[in-house]
NUDRENDREN-336203 format. One record per residue (C-alpha): residue number from 1; residue in three letters; x, y, z. Coordinates in steps of 0.25 Angstrom, whole numbers, plus 5000, padded with zeros to 4 digits. Layout:
BEGIN
  num  residu     X     Y     Z
  NUM     ALA     X     Y     Z
...
END
This chain:
BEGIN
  num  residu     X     Y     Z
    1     UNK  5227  4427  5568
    2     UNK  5233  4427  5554
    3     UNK  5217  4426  5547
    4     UNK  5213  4440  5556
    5     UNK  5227  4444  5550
    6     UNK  5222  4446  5535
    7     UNK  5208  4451  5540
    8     UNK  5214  4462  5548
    9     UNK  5224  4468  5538
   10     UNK  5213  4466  5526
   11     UNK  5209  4481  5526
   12     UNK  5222  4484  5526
   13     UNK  5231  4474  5518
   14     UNK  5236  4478  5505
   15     UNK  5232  4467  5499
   16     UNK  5244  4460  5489
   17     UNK  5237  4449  5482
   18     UNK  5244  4435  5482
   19     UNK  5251  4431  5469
   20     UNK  5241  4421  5465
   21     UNK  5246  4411  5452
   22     UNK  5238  4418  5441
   23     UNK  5224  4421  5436
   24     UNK  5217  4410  5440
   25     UNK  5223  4406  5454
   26     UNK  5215  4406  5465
   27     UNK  5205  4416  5467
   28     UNK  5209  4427  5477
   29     UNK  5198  4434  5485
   30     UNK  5203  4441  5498
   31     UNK  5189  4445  5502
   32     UNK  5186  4430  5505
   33     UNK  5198  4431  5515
   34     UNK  5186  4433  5526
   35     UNK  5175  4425  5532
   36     UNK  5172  4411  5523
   37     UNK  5177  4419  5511
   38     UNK  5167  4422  5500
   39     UNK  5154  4417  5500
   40     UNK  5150  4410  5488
   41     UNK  5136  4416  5482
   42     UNK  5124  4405  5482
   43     UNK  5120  4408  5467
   44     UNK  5123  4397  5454
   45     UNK  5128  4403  5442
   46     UNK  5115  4407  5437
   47     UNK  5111  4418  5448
   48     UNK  5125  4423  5449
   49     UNK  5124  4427  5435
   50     UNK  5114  4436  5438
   51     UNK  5121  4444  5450
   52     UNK  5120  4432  5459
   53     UNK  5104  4434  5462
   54     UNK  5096  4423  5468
   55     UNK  5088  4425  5479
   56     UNK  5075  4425  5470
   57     UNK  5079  4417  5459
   58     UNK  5069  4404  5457
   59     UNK  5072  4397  5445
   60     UNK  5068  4381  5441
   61     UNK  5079  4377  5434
   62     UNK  5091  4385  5441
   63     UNK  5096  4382  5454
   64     UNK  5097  4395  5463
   65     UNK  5104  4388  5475
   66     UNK  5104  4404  5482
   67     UNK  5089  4405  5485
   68     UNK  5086  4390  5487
   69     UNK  5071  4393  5488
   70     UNK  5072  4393  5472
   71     UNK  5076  4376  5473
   72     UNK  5060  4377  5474
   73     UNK  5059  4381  5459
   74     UNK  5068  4371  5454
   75     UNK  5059  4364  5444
   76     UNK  5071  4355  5437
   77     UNK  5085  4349  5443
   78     UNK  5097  4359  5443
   79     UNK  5112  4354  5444
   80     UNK  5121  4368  5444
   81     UNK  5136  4365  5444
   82     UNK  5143  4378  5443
   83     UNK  5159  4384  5442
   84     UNK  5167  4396  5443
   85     UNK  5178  4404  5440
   86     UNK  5183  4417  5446
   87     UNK  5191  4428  5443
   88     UNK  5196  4436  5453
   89     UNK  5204  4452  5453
   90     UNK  5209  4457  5466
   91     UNK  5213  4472  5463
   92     UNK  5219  4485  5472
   93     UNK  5224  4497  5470
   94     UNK  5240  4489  5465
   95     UNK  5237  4474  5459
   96     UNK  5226  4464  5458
   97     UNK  5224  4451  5454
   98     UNK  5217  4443  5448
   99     UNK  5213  4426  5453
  100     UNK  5203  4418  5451
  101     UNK  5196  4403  5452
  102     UNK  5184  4394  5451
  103     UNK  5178  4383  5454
  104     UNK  5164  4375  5456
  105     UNK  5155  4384  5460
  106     UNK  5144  4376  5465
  107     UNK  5135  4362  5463
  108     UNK  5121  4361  5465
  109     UNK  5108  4353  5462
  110     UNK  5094  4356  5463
  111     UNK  5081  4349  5460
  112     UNK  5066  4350  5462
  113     UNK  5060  4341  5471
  114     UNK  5045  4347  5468
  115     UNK  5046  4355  5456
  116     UNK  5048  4372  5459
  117     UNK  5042  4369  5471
  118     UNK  5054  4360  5480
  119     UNK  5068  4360  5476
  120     UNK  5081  4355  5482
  121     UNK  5095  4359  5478
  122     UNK  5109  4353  5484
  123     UNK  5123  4356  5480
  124     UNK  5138  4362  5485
  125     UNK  5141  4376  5483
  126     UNK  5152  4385  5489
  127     UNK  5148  4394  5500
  128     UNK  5162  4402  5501
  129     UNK  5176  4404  5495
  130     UNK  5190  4410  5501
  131     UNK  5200  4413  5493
  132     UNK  5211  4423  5495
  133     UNK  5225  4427  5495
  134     UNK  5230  4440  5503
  135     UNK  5245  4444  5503
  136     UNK  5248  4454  5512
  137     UNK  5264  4461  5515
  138     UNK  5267  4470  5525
  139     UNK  5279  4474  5535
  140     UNK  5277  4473  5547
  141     UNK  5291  4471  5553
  142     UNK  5304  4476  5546
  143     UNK  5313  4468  5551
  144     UNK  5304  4453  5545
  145     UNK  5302  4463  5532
  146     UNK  5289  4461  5521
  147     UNK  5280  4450  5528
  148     UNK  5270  4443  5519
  149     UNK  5255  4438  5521
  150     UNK  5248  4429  5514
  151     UNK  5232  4426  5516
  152     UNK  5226  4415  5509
  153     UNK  5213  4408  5509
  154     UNK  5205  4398  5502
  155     UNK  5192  4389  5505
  156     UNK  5178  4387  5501
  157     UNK  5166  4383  5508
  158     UNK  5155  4375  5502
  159     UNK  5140  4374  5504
  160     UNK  5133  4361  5501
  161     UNK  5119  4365  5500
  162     UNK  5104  4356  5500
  163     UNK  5093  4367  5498
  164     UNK  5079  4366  5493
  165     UNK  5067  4374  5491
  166     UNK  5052  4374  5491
  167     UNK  5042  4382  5485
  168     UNK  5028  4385  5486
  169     UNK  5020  4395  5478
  170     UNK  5027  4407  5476
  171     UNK  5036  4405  5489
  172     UNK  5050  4395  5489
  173     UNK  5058  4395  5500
  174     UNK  5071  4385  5501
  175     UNK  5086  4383  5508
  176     UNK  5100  4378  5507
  177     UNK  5106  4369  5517
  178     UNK  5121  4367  5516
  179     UNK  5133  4361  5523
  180     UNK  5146  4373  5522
  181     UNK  5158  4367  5521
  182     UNK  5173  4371  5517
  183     UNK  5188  4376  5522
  184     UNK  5195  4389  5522
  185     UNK  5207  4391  5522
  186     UNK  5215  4404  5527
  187     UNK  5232  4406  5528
  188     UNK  5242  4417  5530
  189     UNK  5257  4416  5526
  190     UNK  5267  4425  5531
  191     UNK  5281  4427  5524
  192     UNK  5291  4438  5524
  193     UNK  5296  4441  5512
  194     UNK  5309  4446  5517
  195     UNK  5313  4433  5522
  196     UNK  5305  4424  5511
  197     UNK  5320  4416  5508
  198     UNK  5319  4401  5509
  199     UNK  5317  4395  5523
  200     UNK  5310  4407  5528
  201     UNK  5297  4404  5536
  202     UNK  5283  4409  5531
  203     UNK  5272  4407  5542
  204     UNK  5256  4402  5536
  205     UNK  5244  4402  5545
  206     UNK  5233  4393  5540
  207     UNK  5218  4394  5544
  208     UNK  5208  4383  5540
  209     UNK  5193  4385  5542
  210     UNK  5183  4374  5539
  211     UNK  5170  4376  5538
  212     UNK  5157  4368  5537
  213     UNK  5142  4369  5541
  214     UNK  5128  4370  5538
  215     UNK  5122  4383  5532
  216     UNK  5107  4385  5528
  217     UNK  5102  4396  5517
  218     UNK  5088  4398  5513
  219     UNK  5079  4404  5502
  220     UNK  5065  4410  5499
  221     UNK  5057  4414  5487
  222     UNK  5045  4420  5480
  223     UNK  5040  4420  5467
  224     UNK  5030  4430  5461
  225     UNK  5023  4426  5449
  226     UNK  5021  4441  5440
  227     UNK  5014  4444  5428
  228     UNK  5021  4440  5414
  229     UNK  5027  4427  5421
  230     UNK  5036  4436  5430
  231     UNK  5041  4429  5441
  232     UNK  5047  4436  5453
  233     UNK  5055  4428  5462
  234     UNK  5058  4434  5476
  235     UNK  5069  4428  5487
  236     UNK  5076  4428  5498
  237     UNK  5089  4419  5504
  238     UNK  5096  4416  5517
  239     UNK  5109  4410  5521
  240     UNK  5109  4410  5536
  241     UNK  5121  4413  5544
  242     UNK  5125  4399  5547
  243     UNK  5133  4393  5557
  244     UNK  5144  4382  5552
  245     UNK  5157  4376  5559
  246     UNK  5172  4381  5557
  247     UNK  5185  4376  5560
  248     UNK  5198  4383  5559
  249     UNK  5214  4379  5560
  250     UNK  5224  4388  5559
  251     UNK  5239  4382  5554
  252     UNK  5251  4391  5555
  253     UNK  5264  4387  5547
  254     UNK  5278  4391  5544
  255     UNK  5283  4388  5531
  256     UNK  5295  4388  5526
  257     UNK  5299  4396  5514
  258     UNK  5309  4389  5502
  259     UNK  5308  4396  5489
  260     UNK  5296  4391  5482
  261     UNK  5294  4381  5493
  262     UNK  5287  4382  5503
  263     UNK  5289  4372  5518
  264     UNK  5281  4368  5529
  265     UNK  5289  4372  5540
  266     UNK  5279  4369  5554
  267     UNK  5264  4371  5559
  268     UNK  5267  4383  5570
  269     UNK  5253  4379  5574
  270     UNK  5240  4371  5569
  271     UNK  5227  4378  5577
  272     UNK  5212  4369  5576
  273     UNK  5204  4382  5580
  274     UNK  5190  4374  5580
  275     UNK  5179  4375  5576
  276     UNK  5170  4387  5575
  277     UNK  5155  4391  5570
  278     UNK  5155  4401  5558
  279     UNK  5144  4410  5556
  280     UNK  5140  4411  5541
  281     UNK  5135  4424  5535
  282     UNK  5118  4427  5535
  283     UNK  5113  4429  5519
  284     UNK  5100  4434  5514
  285     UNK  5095  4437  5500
  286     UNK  5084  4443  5494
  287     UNK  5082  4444  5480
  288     UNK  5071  4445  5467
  289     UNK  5070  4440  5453
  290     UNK  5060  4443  5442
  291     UNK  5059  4433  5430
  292     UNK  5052  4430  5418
  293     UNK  5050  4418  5410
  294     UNK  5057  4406  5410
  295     UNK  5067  4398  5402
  296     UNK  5061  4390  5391
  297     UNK  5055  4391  5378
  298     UNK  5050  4407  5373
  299     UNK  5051  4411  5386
  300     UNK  5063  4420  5390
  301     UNK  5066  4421  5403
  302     UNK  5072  4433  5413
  303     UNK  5074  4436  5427
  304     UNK  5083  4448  5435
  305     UNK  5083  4446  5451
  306     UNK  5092  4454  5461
  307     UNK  5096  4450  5474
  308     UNK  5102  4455  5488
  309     UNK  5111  4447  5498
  310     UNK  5114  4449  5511
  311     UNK  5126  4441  5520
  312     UNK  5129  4446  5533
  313     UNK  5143  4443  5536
  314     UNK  5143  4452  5548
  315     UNK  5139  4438  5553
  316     UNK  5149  4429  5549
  317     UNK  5158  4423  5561
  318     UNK  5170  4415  5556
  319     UNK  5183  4412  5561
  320     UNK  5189  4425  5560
  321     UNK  5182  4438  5569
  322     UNK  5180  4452  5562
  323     UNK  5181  4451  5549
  324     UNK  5176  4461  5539
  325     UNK  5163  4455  5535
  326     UNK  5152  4465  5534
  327     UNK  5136  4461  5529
  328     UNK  5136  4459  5513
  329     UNK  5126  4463  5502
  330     UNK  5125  4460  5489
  331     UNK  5115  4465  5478
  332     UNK  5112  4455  5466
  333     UNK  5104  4458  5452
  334     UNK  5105  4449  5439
  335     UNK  5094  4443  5430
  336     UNK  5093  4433  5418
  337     UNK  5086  4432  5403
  338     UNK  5085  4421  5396
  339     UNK  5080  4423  5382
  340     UNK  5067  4412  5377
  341     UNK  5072  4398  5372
  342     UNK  5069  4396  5358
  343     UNK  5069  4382  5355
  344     UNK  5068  4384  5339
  345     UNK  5085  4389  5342
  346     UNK  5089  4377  5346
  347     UNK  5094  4382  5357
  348     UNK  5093  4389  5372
  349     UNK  5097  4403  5378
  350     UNK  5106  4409  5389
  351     UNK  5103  4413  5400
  352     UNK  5108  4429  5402
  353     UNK  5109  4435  5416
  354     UNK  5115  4447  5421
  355     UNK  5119  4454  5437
  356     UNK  5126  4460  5446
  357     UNK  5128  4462  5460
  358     UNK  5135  4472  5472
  359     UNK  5134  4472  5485
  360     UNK  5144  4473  5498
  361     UNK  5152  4463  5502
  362     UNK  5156  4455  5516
  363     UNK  5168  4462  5520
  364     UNK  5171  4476  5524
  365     UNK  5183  4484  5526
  366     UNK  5185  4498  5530
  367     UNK  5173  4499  5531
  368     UNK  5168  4496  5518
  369     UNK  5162  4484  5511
  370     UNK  5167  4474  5501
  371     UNK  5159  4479  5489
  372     UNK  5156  4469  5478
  373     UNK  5149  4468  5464
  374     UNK  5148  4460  5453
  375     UNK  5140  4459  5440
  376     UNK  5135  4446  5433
  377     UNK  5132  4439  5421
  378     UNK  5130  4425  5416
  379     UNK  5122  4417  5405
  380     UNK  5114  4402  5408
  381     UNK  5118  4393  5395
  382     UNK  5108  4383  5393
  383     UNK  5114  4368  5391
  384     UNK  5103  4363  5382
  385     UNK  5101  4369  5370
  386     UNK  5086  4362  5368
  387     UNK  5076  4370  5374
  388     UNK  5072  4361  5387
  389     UNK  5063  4366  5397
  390     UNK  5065  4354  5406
  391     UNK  5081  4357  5406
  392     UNK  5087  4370  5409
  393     UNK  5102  4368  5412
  394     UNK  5113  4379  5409
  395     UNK  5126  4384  5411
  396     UNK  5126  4396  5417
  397     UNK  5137  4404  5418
  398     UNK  5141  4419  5426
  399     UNK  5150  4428  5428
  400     UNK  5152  4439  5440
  401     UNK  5161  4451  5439
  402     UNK  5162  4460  5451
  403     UNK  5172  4466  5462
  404     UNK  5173  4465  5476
  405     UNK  5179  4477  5481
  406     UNK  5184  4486  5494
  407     UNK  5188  4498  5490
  408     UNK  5201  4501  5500
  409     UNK  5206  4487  5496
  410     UNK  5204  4478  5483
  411     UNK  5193  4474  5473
  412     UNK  5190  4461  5468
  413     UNK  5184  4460  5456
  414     UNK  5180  4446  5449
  415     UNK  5175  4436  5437
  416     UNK  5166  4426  5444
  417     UNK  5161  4416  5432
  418     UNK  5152  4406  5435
  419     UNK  5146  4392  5427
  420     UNK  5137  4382  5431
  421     UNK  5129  4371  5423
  422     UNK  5116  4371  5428
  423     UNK  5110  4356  5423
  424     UNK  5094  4359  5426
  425     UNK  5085  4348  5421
  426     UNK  5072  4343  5424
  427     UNK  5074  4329  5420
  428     UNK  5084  4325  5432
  429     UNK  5076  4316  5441
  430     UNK  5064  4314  5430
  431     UNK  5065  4297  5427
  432     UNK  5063  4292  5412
  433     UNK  5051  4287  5408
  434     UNK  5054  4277  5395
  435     UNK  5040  4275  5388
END
């Protein structure tokens, strides 16, 4: 089968990058040839600023869609609309390359139903990405010459989410229901280049997967009151290994080769292979924060948290048997300092925070892991320059720099910059009086 074709030679293939048109074409990632391609990370723009840490993040006016125990704190309304734009450099030992793209990132809403003690949150989010292209020459017969593949891959699959969260004392606890839903899509071409004159044939096999399903994730949490108005929030998330419907069809074509042009010749054969239950990856994690303070008036506000995430791909069942998957872990640590608000300045301050992150990724080859690391950084921009404790709404921004890397074949090494507008106000759903 032409998908198994790419899997099997990976560890093997010298990997000649497609020519892609310019800097900012479409992303090219061939680590997300496998599977359901990437998977997106849960956190907003303000946690991935601070290494992507969230398990034990609780905040009242910031949406932390990851744990979704923290909807329980929500003391105001949050709307988070967030974009984002990545650069993308595929090196080995001769050339590399560099892509990239963006796009919405994700929308979300959350609101208090009973103030930090039941919140609900709702919104559409993506869950994974594929986006690669592979070019592959080899020899395999004399007598055709230099034979030519070509792998390419694009889909995304989204996740819209209701969740809430309910809290008593200390102790919050909360979950995420959402319907997954999206289409991948997977070809190979196959030309000669000894015989690429006008009229020659070219043969392309097309594979569409369509996915769609229910998945459930879940959320728990502590808080500890400390001395000096510290506050130590503990928690714990987990995304089961859901369950969800696939379908697949396979095309394959012969084209006809004209210069620039490029003709439909006939459909060899169109095969409906059904549908087919796809197992999802298990995920937990665990994770801590300690903050201080609060933002609003003489009152600075800081916080440092650190996480660890698990996701057992060793479990994943898709389409395609044995591939490469191997459990993943990732280690997470970043923190925030806000600087008090002095309404005497007229104006409001940023919000700084700082991580980084390393860990092992899903795929293994050699027997050695995907490696994968990233630092962080990011600021939260108030939109009000009064001072306003009713209102806390901010565009925060971030940006990751890391590699993903094996060492007997390429390293990837990427910008990920991040923006949302994050309109939090407690003055949503309260009605007018007029005296």
């Amino acid at each position: 089968m032409f998908w198994r074709g790419i899997r099997a030679r990976f560890p093997l293939v010298l990997l000649a990058l497609a020519p892609l048109s310019g800097l900012f074409a479409q992303e090219n990632s061939p680590f997300s040839n496998f599977g359901i391609g990437d998977l997106v990370p849960r956190e907003f723009v303000w946690s991935k600023a601070m290494g992507g840490i969230s398990a034990g993040l609780f905040d009242p006016a910031i949406l932390n869609r990851a744990n979704p125990a923290s909807y329980a704190y929500l003391n105001r309304t949050n709307l988070d609309i967030g974009v984002y734009g990545n650069l993308l450099t595929i090196a080995d030992q001769d050339e590399s390359i560099t892509t990239g793209n963006g796009s919405l990132s994700h929308l979300a809403f959350g609101f208090p139903v009973w103030k930090q003690r039941l919140g609900i949150s709702a919104g559409l989010v993506p869950f994974s990405r594929v986006q690669y292209n592979i070019r592959q020459e080899q020899v395999r017969d004399p007598a055709i010459g230099l034979e030519i593949l070509d792998f390419q891959g694009t889909g995304t699959l989204y996740e819209a989410y209701l969740g809430a969260g309910y809290r008593t004392g200390g102790f919050s606890a909360g979950f995420n229901a959402g319907y997954l839903f999206g289409t991948i899509n997977n070809a190979r071409f196959v030309t000669f280049a000894d015989t690429l004159v006008e009229g020659a044939y070219s043969t392309r096999a097309l594979r569409t997967n369509r996915f769609r399903g229910l998945v459930l994730d879940g959320g728990i949490g502590y808080r500890i009151d400390l001395p000096n108005d510290l506050k130590l929030d503990l928690g714990a998330t987990g995304r089961l290994n859901n369950r969800i419907s696939g379908s697949e069809n396979i095309e394959y074509i012969t084209v006809v080769l004209g210069g620039s042009l490029q003709q439909l010749k006939d459909s060899v054969v169109n095969v409906e292979v059904g549908e087919s239950d796809i197992r999802l990856p298990l995920e937990f994690s665990a994770g801590f924060s300690f903050r201080q303070g609060y933002r609003q008036i003489d009152n600075p506000l800081w916080r440092v948290g650190a996480d660890f995430l698990m996701v057992r791909w060793s479990g994943f069942e898709g389409f395609v048997q044995d591939e490469p998957f191997t459990d993943s872990w990732k280690i997470k640590a970043g923190g925030e300092f806000t600087p008090a608000d002095r309404p005497e300045t007229n104006s409001r301050p940023l919000d700084y925070r700082l991580g980084f992150q390393y860990g092992k990724g899903n795929l293994t080859f050699d027997g050695q892991p995907v490696s994968e690391f990233g630092i962080t950084f990011g600021f939260g921009i108030p939109v009000s320059y009064q001072y306003a404790p009713q209102r806390n709404s901010r565009i925060n921004l971030s940006l990751e720099i890391g590699q993903r890397s094996h060492p007997a074949f390429y390293t990837e090494t990427f910008y990920r910059g991040s923006v949302s507008f994050t309109l939090s106000d407690s003055f949503w759903f309260i009605k007018s009086k007029v005296n």
